[in-house]
C-alpha positions in Angstrom: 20.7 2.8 -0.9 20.3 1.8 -4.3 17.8 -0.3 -5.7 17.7 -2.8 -8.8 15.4 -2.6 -11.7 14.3 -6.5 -9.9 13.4 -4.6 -6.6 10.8 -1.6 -8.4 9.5 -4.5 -10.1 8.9 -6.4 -6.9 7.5 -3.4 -4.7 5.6 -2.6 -8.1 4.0 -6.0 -7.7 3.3 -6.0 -4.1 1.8 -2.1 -4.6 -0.4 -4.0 -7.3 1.5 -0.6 -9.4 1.6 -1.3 -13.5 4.7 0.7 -14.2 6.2 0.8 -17.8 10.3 0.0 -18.5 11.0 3.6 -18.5 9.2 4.5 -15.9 11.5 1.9 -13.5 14.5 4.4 -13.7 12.5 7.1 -12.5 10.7 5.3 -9.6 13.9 3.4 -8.4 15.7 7.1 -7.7 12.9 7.9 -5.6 12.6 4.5 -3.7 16.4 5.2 -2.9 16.2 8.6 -2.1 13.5 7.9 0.6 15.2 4.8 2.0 18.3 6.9 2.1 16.6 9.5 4.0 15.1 6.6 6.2 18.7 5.7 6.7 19.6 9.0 8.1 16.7 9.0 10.4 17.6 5.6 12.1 20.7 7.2 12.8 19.3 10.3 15.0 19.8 9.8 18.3 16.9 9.0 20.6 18.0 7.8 23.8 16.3 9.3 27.0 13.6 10.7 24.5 10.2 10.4 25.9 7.8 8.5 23.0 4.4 11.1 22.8 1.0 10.3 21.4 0.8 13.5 20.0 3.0 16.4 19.3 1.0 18.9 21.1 0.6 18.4 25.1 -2.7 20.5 25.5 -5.4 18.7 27.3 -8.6 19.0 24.7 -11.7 21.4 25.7 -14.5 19.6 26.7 -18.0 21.0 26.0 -21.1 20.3 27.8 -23.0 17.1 26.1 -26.4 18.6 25.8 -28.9 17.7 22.7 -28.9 20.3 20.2 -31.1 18.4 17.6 -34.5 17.5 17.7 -35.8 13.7 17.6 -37.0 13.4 14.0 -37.3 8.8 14.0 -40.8 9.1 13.7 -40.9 11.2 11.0 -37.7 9.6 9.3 -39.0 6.1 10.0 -42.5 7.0 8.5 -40.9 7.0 5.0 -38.8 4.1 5.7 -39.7 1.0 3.6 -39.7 -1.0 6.1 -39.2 -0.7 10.1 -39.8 -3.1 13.1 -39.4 -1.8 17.1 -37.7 1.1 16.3 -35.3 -0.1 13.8 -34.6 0.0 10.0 -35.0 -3.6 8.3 -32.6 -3.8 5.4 -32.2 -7.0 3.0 -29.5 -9.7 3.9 -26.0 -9.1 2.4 -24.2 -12.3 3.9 -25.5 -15.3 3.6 
């Protein structure tokens, strides 16, 4: 697939991209050589194959949910500027 000097301009635009005159050549051969590739791809065959989630079918280890870390909020919320039932008071962003 070959793409105009109007199309790299265009996807330029949308990719909010500043690309120079001579750089349009450049960056149009490598739009088309990833479309072509694209291309090729659409053409593999995939009937009767199964869509995955992930490439690897290994169930993932699971480890014991025990607390490893000591409880520090007192401490952290002693040097907090400002704190009210347990939680850190910050300044309104959105009015």
């Amino acid at each position: 697939m070959s793409l105009s000097k109007q199309d790299v301009e265009k996807i330029a635009h949308l990719a909010r991209l500043q690309i120079t005159g001579e750089q349009i050549p450049g960056f149009a051969a490598q739009l088309s050589s990833i479309l072509t590739f694209v291309e090729q791809m659409n053409g593999a065959e995939t009937t009767g194959v199964e869509a995955m989630a992930h490439p690897f079918d290994t169930p993932t280890r699971m480890r014991e949910d025990i607390v490893t870390e000591i409880n520090e909020r007192e401490a952290m919320q002693s040097i907090a500027p400002a704190v009210e039932a347990g939680l850190y008071l910050v300044p309104k962003v959105i009015e």
